[in-house]
C-alpha positions in Angstrom: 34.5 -93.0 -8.2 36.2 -90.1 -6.4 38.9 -87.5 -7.5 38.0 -87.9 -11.3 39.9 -85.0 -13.5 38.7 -84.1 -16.7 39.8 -85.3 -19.5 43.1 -83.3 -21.4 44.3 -83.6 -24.9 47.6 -83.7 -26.5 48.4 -81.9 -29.5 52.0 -83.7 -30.6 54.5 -81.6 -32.5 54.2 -81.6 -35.9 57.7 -83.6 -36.7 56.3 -86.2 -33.7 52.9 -86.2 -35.5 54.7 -86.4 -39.4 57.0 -89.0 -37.8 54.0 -91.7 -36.4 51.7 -91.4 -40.0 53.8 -90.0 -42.8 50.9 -88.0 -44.0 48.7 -84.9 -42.6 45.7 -87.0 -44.1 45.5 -89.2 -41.2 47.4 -87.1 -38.6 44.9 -85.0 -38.7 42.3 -88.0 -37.1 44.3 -88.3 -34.5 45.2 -84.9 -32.9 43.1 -85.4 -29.9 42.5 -88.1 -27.4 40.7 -88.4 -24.4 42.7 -89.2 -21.3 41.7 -88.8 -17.8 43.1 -90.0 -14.1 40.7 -91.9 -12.5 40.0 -93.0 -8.6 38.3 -96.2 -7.7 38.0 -96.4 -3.8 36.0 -98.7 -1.8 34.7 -98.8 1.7 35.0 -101.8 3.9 32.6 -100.8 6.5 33.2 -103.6 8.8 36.9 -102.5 9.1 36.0 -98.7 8.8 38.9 -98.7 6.1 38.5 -97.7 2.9 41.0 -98.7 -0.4 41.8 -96.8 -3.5 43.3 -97.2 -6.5 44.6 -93.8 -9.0 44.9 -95.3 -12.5 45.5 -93.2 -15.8 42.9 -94.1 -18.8 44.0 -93.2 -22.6 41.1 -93.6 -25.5 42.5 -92.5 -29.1 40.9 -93.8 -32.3 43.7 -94.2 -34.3 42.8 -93.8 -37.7 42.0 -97.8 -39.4 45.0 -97.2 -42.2 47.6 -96.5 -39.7 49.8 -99.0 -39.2 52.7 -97.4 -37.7 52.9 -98.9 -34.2 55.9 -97.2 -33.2 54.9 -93.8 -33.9 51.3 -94.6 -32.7 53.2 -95.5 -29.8 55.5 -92.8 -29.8 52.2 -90.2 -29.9 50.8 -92.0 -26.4 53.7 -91.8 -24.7 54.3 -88.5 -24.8 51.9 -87.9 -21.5 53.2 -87.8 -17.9 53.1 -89.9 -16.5 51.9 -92.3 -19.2 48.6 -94.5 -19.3 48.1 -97.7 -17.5 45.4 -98.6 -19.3 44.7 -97.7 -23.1 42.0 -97.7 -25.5 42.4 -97.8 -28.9 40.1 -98.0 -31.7 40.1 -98.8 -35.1 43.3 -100.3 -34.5 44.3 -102.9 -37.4 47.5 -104.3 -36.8 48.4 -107.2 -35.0 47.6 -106.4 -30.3 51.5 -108.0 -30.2 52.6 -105.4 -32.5 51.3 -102.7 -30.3 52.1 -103.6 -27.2 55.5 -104.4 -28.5 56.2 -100.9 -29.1 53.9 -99.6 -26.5 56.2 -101.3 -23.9 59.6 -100.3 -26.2 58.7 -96.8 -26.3 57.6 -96.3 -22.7 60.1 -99.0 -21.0 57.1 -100.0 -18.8 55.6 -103.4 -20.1 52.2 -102.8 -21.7 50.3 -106.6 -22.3 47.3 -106.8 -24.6 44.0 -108.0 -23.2 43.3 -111.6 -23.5 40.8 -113.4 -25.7 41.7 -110.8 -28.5 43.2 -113.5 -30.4 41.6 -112.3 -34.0 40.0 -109.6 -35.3 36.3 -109.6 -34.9 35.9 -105.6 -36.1 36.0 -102.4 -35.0 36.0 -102.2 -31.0 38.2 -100.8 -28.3 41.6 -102.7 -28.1 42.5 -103.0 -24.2 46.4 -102.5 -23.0 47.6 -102.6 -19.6 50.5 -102.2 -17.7 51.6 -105.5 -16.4 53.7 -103.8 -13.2 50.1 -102.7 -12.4 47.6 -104.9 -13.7 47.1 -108.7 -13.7 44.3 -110.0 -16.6 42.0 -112.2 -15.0 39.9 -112.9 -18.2 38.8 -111.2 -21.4 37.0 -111.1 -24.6 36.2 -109.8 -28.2 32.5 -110.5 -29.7 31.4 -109.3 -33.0 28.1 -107.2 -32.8 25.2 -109.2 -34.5 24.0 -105.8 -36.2 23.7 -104.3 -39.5 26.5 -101.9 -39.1 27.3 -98.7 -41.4 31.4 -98.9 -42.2 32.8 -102.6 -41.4 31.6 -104.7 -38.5 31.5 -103.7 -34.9 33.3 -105.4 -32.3 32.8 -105.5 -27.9 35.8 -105.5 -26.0 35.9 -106.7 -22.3 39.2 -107.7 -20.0 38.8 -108.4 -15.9 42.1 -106.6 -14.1 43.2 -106.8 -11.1 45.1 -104.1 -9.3 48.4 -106.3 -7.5 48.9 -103.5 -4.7 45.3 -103.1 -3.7 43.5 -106.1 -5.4 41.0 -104.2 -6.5 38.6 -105.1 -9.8 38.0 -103.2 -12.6 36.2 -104.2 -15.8 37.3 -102.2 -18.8 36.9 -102.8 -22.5 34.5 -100.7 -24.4 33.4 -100.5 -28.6 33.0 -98.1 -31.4 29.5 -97.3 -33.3 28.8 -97.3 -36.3 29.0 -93.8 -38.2 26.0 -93.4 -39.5 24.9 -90.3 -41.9 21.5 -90.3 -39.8 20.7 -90.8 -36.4 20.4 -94.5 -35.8 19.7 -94.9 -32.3 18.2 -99.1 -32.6 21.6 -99.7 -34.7 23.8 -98.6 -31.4 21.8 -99.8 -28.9 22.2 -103.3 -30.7 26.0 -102.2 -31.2 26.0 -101.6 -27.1 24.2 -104.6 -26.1 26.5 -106.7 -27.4 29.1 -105.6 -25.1 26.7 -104.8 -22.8 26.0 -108.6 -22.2 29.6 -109.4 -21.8 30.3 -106.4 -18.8 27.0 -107.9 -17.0 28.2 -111.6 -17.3 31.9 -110.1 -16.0 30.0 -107.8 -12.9 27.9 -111.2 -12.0 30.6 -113.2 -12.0 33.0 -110.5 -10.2 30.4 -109.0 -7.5 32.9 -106.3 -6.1 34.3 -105.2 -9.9 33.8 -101.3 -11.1 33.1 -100.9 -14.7 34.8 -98.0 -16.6 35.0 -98.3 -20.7 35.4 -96.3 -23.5 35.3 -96.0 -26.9 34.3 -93.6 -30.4 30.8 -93.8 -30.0 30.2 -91.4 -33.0 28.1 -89.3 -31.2 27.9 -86.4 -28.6 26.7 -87.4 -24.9 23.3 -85.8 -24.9 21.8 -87.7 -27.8 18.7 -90.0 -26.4 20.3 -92.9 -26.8 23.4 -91.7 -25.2 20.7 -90.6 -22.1 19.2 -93.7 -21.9 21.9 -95.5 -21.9 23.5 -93.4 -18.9 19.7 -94.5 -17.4 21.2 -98.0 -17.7 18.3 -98.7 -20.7 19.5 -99.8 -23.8 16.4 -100.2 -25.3 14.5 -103.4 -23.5 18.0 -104.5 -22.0 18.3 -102.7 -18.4 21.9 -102.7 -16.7 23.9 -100.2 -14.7 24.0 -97.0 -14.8 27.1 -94.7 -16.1 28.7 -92.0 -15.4 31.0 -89.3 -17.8 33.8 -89.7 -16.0 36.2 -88.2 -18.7 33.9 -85.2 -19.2 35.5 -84.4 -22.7 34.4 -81.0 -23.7 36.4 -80.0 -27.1 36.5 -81.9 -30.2 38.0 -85.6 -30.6 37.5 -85.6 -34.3 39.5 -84.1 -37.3 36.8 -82.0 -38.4 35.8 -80.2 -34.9 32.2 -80.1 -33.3 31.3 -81.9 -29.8 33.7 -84.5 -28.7 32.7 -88.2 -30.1 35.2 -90.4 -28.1 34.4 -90.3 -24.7 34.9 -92.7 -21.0 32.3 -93.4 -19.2 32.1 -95.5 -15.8 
């Protein structure tokens, strides 16, 4: 990855913000996103060329009870220039819905990722931009754990970029909050989407991985560590990156950022 910005944060006006939840209970949740351009470029050494695709990532956790999507949408549009690929989390109504007014608000057409046909818990909802993007494959798993707050979901979609060709594999999930540290309980949340980005990498050798998600915890827990070691407790994959590098709060009640992107 090359040229990566930090991640920035939009704070909507207030009538915006009243507009998309009707209440300052749940606006408040959802102040603060993280968004960051990203670069994927690779070398082809045999033609001493090299290709690169600049691509806009949005992850919001959008509060579970919020089922406005044209104010949710209206919120994420706000950005210039607006996201190609989005993130959302805790999202409860139907993916149709949302990229319905995702692609009426923005006048872009936003797709949701495929194999998302039913709600399997609480992950990271993929959208794309269709001018941009073509969905090879995709998937939703629910996370064989004993999670704190509803069940877990891993998201995972396969684009291709139709200018450069280019792979990415995207997706991502959102941990459990738990009112200890439980590092086993997200590593098990992790490997299960995990196992679906490894199967997607094997399968599509010359694919980059970025994902994202509320992961209920800052970046320099151990888990967190180990998992940037690519070890997520006896399951070894790639290693990761903080790509978004989110250093203010992503959560209605302050402290280190929670929602990050990672690649």
């Amino acid at each position: 990855w090359q040229g990566i910005c930090p991640s920035t944060y939009f704070e909507p006006k207030d009538s915006i913000l009243t507009s998309a939840v009707g209440s300052p209970s749940p606006s408040s949740k959802m102040i603060r996103a993280a968004l960051l351009m990203l670069t994927m470029v690779n070398g082809v050494a045999a033609q001493n060329t090299t290709s690169s695709t600049t691509f806009k990532v949005l992850e919001w956790n959008v509060y579970w009870q919020n089922r406005d999507v044209w104010g949710l949408a209206g919120l994420i549009m706000v950005n210039d220039p607006q996201p190609d690929i989005i993130g959302l989390c805790e999202l409860t109504t139907t993916m149709e819905e949302m990229a319905t007014a995702l692609s009426g608000v923005a006048q872009r057409e936003y797709a949701a990722q495929p194999g998302r046909d039913a709600w399997q818990g609480y992950g990271t909802d993929i959208f794309y931009d269709t001018t941009r993007w073509e969905a090879l494959e995709g998937g939703v798993a629910q996370a064989p754990c004993s999670s704190w707050g509803g069940p877990r979901a891993g998201n995972w979609v396969v684009l291709r970029e139709r200018f450069t060709s280019e792979l990415l594999i995207t997706g991502g999930t959102h941990l459990s909050a738990c009112t200890r540290a439980c590092p086993e309980l997200h590593q098990c949340e992790l490997r299960n989407v995990y196992i679906h980005f490894d199967a997607m990498k094997a399968k599509y050798p010359t694919a980059r991985v970025a994902w994202m998600g509320d992961l209920n915890q800052v970046k320099t827990t151990p888990m967190l560590a180990g998992a940037f070691e690519g070890d997520l407790g006896n399951y070894y994959t790639f290693l990761l990156e903080d790509v978004s590098l989110t250093d203010r709060n992503t959560h209605m009640n302050g402290g280190a950022a929670i929602d990050h992107i990672f690649a």
